[in-house]
N, C-alpha and C positions, 0 to 999 in steps of 0.2 A: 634207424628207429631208436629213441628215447624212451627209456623206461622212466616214470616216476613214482615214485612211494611216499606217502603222505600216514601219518600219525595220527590217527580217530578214535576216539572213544566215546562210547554213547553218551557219558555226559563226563566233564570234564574233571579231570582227579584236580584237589586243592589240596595241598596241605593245612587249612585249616583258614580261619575267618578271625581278626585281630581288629579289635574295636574298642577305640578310646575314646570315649564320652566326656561329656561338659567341657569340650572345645568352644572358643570363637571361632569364624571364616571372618577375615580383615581383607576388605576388598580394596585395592589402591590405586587409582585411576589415574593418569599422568603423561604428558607427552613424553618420546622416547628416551631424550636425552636424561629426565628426571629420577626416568627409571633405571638408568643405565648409572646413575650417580647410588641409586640406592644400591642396587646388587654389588657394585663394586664396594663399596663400604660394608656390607652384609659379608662379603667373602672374606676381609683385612681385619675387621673390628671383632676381635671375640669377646669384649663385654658389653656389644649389642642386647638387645630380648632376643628368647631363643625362639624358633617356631618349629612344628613339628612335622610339617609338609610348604611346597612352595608351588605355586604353577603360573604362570605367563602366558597371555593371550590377544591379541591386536584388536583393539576396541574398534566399532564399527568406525565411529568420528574419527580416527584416526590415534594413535598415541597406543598405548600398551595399560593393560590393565593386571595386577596383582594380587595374586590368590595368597591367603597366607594363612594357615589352621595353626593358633597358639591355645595357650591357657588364657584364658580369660583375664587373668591377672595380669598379663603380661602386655593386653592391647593398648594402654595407656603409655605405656614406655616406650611398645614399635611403633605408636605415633610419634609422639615426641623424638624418637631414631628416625624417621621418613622428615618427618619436617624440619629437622637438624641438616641435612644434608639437601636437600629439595632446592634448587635455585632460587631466589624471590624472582616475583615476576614467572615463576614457572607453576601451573593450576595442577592444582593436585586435590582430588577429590578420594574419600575415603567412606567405606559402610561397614558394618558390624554385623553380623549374624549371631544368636547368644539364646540357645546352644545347639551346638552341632555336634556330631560324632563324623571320626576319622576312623571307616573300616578299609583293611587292605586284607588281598590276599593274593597268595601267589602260589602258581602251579608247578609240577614238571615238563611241563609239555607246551605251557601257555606259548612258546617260540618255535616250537615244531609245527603248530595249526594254526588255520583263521578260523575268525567267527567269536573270540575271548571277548572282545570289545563288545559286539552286537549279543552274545550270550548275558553280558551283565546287565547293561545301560538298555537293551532294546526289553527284556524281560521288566524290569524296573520300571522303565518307561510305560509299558502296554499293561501293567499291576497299576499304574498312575501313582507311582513313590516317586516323591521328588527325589533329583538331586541337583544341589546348590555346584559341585564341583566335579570332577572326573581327568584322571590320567593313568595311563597304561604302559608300560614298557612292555619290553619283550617277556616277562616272566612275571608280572605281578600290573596289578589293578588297584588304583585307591578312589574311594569317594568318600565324598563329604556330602553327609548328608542331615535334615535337622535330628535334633536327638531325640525325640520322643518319637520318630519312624524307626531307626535303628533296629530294633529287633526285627520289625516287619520287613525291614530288607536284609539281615538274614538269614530270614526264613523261606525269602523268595531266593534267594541267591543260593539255598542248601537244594533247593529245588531244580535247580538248572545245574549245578557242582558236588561232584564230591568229593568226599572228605577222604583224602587218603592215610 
């Protein structure tokens, strides 16, 4: 017989809610090889633009598509870095969102339990707050979401976490 013990708390401890407003979200659409030219040039070149989050995700038509939360200053420059590098002949389509907020936060426990994902995004979701973006490790949560909801998400998200 197998004992197991699992980590529960009525609602989830955070150390706290970190939210950086008047963000871009720079969406970048590309087959894989294109994208595979930019991250590699993004990891070498450190007088690239900076971005302050990154996320990857397989576009339905096929090819990869790229999430990318800078300053707004900066989108004109990660353009001009993607299409510097980009093969000709290779489509690359790009959007803007203007403005966004980048909240994160992370727990102690977030890797001890499930349910972290469905406690943010499903809450969120069933409040009908968008969100433009989402990714989750094992100990921390980040979304991108437009900036004039920001506080409305968290205030829903103090509602489901607390604040340790």
């Amino acid at each position: 017989m197998e004992t197991i013990a699992v980590y529960w708390e009525n609602r989830a401890k955070t150390y706290g809610f970190d939210t950086v407003r008047g963000l871009s979200l720079l969406q970048v659409s590309t087959q894989t090889d294109g994208l595979a030219k930019i991250g590699a040039l993004l990891q070498t070149d450190n007088r690239g633009p900076c971005f302050k989050w990154v996320l990857a995700q397989p576009c339905p038509q096929g090819g990869l598509r790229l999430f990318l939360v800078l300053k707004q200053e900066d989108v004109p420059g990660m353009e001009a870095f993607i299409n510097r590098v980009v093969v000709k002949g290779t489509a690359i389509e790009t959007e803007t969102t203007y403005p966004v907020a980048l909240i994160n936060f992370h727990g102690p426990h977030f890797g001890d339990r499930y349910g972290i994902a469905d406690a943010a995004l499903g809450t969120l979701r069933r409040k009908g707050l968008p969100i433009l973006a989402a990714g989750c490790t094992g100990a921390s949560v980040y979304l991108t979401v437009p900036d004039k909801r920001s506080a409305d998400v968290i205030t829903i998200l103090s509602t489901v976490f607390e604040t340790a």
